[in-house]
Biopython code that builds the backbone (N, CA, C, O; Angstrom):
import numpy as np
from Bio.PDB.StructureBuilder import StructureBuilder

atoms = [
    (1, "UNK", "N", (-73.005, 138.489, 209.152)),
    (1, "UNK", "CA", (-71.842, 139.079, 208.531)),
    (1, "UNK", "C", (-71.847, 138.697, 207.066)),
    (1, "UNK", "O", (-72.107, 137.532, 206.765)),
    (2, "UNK", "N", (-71.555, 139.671, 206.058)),
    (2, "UNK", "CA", (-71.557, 139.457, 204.638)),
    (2, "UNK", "C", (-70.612, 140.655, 203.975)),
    (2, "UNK", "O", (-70.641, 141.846, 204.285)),
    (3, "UNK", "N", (-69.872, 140.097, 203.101)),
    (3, "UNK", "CA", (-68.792, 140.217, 202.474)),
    (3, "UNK", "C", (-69.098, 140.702, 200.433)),
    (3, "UNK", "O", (-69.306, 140.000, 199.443)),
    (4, "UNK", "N", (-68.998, 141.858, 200.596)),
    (4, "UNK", "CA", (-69.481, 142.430, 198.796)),
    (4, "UNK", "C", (-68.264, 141.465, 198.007)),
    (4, "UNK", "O", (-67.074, 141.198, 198.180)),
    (5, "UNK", "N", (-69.598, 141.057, 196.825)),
    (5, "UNK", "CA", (-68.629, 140.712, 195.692)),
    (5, "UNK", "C", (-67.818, 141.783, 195.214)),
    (5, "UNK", "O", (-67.870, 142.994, 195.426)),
    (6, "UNK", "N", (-66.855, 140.891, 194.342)),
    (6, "UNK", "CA", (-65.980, 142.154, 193.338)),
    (6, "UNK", "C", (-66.787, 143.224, 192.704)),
    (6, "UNK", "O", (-66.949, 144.435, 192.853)),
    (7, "UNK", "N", (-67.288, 142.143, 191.827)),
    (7, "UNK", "CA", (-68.316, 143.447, 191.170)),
    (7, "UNK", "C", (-69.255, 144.362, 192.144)),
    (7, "UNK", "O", (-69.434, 145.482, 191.665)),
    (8, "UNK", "N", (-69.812, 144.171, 193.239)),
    (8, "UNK", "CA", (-70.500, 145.111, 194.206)),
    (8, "UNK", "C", (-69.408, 146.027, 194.736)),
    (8, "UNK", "O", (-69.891, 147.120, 195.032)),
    (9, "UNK", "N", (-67.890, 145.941, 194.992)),
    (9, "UNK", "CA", (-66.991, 146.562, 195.548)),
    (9, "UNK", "C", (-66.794, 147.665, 194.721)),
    (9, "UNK", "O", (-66.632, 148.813, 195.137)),
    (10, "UNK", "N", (-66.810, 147.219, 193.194)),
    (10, "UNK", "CA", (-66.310, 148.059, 192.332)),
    (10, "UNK", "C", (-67.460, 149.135, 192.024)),
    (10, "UNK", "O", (-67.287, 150.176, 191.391)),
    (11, "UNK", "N", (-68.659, 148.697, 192.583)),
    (11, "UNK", "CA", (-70.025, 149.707, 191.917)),
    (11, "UNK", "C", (-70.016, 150.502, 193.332)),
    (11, "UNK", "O", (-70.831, 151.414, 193.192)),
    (12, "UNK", "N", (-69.431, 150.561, 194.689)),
    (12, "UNK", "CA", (-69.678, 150.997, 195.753)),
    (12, "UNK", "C", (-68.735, 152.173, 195.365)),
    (12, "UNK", "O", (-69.031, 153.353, 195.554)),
    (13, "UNK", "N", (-67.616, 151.761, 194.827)),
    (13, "UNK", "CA", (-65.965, 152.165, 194.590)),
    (13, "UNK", "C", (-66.717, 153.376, 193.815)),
    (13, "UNK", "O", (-66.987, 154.448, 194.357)),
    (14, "UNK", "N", (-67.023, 153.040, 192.433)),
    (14, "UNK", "CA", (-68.040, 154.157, 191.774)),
    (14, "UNK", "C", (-68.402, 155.047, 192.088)),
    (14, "UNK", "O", (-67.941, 156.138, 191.751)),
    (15, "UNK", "N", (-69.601, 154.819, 193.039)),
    (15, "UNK", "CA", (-70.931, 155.869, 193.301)),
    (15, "UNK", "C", (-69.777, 156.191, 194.362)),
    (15, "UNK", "O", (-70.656, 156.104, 195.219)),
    (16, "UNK", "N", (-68.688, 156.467, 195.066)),
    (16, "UNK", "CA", (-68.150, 156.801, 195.955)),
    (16, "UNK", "C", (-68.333, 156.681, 197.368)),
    (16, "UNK", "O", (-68.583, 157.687, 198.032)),
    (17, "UNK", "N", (-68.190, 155.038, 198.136)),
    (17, "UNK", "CA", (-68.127, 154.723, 198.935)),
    (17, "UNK", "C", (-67.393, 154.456, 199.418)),
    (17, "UNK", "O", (-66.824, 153.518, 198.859)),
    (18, "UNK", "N", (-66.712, 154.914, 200.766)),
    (18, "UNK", "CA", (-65.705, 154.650, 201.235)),
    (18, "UNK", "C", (-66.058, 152.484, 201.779)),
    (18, "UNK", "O", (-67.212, 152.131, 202.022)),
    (19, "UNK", "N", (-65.290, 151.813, 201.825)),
    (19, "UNK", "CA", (-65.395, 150.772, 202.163)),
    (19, "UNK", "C", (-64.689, 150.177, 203.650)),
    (19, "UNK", "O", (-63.525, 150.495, 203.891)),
    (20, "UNK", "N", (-65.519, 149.228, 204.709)),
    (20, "UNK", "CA", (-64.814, 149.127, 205.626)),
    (20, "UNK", "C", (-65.077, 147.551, 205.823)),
    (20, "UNK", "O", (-66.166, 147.037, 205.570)),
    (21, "UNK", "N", (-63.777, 146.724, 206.381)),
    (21, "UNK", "CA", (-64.125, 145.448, 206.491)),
    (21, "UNK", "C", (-63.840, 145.228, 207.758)),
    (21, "UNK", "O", (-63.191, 146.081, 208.363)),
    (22, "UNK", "N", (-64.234, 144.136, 208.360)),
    (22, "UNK", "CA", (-63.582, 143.635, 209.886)),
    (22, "UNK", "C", (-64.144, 142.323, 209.881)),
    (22, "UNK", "O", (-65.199, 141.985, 209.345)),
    (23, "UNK", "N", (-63.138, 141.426, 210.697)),
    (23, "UNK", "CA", (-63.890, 139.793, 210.742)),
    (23, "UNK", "C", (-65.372, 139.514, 211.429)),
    (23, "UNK", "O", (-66.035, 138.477, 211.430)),
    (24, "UNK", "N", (-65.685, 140.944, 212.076)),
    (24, "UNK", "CA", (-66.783, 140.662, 213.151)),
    (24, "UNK", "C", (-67.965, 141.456, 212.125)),
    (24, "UNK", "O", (-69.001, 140.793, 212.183)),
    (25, "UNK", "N", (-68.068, 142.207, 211.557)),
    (25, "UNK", "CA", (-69.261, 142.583, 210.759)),
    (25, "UNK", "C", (-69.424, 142.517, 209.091)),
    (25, "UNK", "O", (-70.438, 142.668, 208.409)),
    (26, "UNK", "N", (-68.332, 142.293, 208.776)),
    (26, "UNK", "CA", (-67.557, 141.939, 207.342)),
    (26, "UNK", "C", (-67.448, 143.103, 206.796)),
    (26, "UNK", "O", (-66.679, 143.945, 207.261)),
    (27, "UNK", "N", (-68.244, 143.339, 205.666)),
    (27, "UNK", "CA", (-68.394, 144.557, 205.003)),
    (27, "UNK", "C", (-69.047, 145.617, 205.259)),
    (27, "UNK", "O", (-70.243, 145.331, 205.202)),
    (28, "UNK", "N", (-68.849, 147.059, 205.598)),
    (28, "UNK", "CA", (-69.754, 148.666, 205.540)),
    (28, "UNK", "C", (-69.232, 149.545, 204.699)),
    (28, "UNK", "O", (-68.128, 149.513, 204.156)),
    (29, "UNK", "N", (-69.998, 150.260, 204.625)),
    (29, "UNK", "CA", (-70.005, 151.001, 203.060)),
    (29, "UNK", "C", (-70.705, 152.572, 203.880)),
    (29, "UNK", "O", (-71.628, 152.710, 204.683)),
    (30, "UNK", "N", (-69.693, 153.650, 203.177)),
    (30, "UNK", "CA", (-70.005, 155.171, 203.984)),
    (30, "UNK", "C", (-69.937, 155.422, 203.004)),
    (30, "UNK", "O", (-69.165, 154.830, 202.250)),
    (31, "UNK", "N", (-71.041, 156.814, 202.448)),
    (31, "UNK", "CA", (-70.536, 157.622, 201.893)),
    (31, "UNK", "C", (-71.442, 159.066, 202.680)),
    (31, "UNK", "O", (-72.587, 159.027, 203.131)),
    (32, "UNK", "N", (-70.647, 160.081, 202.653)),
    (32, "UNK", "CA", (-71.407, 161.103, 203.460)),
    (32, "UNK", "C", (-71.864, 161.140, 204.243)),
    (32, "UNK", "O", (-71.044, 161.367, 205.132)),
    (33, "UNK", "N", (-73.311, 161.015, 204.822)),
    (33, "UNK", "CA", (-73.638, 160.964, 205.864)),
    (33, "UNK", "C", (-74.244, 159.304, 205.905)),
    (33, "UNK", "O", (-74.590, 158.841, 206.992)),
    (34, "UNK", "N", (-74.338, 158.475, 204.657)),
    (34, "UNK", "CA", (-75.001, 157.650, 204.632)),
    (34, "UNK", "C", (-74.439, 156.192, 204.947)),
    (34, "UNK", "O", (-73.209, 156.162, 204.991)),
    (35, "UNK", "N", (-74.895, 155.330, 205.109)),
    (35, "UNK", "CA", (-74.059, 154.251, 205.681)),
    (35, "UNK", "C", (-75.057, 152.638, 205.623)),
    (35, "UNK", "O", (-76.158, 152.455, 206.142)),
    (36, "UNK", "N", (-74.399, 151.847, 204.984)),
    (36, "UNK", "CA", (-74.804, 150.945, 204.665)),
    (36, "UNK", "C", (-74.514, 149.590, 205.359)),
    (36, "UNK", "O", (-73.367, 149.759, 205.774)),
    (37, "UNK", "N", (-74.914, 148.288, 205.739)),
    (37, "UNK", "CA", (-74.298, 147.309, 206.424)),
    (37, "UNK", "C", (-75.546, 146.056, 206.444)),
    (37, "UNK", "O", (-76.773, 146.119, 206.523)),
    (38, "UNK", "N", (-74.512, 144.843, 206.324)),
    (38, "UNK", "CA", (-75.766, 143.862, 207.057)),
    (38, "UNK", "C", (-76.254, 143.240, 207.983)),
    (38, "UNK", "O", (-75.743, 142.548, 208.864)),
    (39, "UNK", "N", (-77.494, 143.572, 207.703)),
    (39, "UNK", "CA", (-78.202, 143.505, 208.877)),
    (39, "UNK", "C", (-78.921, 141.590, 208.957)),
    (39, "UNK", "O", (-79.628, 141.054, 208.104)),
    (40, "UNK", "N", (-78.490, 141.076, 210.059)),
    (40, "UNK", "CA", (-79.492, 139.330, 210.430)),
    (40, "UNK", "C", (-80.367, 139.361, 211.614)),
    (40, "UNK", "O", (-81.016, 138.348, 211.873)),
    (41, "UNK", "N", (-80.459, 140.372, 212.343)),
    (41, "UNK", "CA", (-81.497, 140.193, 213.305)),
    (41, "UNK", "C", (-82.834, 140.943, 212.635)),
    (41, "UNK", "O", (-82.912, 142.103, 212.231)),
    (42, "UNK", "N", (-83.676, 140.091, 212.648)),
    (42, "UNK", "CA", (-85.410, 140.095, 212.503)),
    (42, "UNK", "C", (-85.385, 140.344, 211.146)),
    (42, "UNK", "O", (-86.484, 140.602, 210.655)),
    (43, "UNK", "N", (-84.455, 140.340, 210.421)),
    (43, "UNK", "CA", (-84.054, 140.358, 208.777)),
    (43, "UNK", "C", (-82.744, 139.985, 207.892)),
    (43, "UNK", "O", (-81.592, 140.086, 208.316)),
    (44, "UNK", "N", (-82.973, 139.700, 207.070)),
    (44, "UNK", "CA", (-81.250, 139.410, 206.926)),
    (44, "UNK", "C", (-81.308, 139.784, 205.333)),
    (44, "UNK", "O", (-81.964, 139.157, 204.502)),
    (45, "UNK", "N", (-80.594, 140.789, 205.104)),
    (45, "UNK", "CA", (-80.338, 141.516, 204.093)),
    (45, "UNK", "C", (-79.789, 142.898, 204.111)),
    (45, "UNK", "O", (-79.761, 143.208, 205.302)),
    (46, "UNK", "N", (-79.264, 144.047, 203.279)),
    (46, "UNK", "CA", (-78.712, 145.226, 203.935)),
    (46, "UNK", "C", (-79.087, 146.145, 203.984)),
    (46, "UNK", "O", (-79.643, 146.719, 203.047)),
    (47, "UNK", "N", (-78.917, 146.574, 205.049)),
    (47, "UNK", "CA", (-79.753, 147.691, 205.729)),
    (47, "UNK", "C", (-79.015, 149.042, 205.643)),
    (47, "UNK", "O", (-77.827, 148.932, 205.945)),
    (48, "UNK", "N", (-79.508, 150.615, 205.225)),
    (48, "UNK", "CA", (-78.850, 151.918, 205.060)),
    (48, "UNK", "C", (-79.615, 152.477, 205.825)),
    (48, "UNK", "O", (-80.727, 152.041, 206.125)),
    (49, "UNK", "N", (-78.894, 153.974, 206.417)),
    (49, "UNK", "CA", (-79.377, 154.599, 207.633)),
    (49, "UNK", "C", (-78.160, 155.760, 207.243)),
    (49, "UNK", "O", (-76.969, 155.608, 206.973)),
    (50, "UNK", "N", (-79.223, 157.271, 207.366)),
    (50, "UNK", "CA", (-77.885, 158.513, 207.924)),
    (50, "UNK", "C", (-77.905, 158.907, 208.872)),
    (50, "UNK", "O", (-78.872, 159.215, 209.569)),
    (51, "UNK", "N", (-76.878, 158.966, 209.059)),
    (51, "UNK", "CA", (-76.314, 159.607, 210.353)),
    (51, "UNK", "C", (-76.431, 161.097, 210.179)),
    (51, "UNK", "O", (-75.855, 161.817, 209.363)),
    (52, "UNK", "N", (-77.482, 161.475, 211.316)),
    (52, "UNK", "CA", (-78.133, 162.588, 211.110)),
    (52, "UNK", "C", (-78.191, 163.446, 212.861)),
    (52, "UNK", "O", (-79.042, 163.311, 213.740)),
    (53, "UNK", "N", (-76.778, 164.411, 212.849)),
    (53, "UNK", "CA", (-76.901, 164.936, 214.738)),
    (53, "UNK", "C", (-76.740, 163.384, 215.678)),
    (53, "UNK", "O", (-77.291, 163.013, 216.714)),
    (54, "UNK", "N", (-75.693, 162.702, 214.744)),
    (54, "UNK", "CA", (-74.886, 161.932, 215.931)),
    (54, "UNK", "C", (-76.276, 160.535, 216.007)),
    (54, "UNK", "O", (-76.126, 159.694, 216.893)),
    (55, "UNK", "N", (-77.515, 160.402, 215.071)),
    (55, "UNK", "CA", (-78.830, 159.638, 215.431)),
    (55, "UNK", "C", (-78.869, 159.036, 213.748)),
    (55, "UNK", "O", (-78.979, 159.661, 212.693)),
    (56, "UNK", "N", (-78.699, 157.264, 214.076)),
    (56, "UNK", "CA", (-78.965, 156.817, 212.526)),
    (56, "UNK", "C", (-80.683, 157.313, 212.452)),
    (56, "UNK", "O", (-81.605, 157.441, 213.256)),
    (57, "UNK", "N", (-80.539, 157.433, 211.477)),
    (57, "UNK", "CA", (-82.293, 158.102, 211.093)),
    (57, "UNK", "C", (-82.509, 157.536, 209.407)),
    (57, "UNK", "O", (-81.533, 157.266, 208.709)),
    (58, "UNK", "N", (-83.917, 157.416, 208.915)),
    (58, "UNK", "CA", (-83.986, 157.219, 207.589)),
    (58, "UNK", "C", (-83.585, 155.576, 207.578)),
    (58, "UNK", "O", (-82.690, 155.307, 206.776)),
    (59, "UNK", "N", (-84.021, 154.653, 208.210)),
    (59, "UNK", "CA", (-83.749, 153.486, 208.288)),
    (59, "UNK", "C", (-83.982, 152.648, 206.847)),
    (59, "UNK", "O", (-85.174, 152.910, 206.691)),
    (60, "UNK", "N", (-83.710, 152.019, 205.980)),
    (60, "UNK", "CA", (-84.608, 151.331, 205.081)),
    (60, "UNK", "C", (-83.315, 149.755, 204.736)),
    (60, "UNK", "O", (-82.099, 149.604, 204.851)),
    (61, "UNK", "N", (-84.373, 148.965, 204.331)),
    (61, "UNK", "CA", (-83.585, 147.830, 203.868)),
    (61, "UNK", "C", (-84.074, 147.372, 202.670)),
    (61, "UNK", "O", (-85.126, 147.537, 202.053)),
    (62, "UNK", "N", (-82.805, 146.603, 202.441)),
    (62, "UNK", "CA", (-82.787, 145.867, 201.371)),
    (62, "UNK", "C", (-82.516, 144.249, 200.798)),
    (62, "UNK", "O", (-82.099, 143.573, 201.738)),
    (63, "UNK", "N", (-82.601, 143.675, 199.893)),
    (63, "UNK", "CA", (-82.638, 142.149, 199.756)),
    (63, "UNK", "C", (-81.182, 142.181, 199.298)),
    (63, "UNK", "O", (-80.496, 141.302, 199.820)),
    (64, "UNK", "N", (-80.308, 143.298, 198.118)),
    (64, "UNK", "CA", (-79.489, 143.086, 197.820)),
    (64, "UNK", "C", (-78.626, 144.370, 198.425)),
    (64, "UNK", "O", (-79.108, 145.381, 198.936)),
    (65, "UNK", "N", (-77.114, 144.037, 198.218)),
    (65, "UNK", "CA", (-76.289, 145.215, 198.526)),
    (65, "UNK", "C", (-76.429, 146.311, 197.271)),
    (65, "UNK", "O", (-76.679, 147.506, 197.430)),
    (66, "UNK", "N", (-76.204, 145.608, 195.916)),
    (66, "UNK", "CA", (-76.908, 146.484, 194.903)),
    (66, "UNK", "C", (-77.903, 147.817, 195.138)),
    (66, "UNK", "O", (-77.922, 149.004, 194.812)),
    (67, "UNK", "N", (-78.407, 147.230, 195.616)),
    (67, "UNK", "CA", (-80.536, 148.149, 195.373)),
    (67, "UNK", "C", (-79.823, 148.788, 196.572)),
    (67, "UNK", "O", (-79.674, 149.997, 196.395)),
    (68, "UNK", "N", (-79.249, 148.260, 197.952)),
    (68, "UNK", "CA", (-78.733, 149.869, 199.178)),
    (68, "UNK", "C", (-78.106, 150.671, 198.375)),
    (68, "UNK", "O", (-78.610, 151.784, 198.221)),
    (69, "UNK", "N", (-76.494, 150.253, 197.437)),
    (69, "UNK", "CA", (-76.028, 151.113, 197.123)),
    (69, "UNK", "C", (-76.342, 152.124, 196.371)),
    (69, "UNK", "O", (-75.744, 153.188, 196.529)),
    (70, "UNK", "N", (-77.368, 151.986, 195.380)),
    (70, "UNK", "CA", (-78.152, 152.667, 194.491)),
    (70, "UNK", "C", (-79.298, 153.021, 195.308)),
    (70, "UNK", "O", (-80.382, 153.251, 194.773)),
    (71, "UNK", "N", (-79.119, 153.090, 196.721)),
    (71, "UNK", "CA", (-80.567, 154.146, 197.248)),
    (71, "UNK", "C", (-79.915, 155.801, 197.103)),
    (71, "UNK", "O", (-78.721, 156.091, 197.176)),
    (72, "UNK", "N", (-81.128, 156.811, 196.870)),
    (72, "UNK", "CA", (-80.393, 158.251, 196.454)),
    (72, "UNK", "C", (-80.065, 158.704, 198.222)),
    (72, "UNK", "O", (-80.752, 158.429, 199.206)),
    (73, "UNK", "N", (-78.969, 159.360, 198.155)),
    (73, "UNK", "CA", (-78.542, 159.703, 199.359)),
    (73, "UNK", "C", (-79.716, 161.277, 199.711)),
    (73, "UNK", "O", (-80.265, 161.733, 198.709)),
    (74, "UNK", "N", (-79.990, 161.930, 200.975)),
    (74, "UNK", "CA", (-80.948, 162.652, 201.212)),
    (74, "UNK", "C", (-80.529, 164.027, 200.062)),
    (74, "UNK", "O", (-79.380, 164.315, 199.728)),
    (75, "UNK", "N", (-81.688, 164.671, 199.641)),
    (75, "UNK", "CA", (-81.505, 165.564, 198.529)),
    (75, "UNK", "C", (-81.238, 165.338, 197.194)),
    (75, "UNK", "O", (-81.083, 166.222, 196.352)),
    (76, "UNK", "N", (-81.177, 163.956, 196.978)),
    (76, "UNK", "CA", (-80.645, 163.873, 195.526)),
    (76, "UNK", "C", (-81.987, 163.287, 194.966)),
    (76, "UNK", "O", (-82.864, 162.953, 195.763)),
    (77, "UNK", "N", (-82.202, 163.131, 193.373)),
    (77, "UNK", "CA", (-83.641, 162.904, 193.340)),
    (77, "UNK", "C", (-83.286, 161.602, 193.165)),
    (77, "UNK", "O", (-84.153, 160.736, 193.046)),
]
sb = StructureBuilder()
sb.init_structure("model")
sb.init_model(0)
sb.init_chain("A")
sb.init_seg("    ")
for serial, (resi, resn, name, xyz) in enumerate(atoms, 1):
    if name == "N":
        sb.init_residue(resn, " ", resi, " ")
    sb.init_atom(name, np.array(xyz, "f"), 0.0, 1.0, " ", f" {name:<3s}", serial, name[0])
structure = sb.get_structure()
């Protein structure tokens, strides 16, 4: 479980992410079809995936929440 700094809240807030917290996974981050969160099993850093026909698909991770939020969502260059 991991919790965005201010400044990461405010750059999610930006690029237009909806934000979600709970005591059991801390912080997720939606925007569109895309969806961000962290991940500690067999890695620990955050992991993005779209939700694509109800199936996360497009798996990739990351070391920082930064570098997920700034991944291009599908179609954008």
């Amino acid at each position: 479980m991991a919790y965005a700094t201010k400044e990461e809240r405010e750059l999610a807030e930006s690029l237009g992410f909806e934000r979600e917290t709970n005591v059991q996974f801390g912080d997720r981050f939606k925007k569109n079809e895309r969806h961000v969160w962290f991940a500690t099993y067999a890695y620990v850093g955050w992991q993005t995936a779209d939700l694509i026909d109800g199936r996360f698909c497009n798996h990739q991770k990351f070391r920082t929440l930064t570098e997920a939020l700034n991944r291009p969502l599908r179609g954008e260059p």
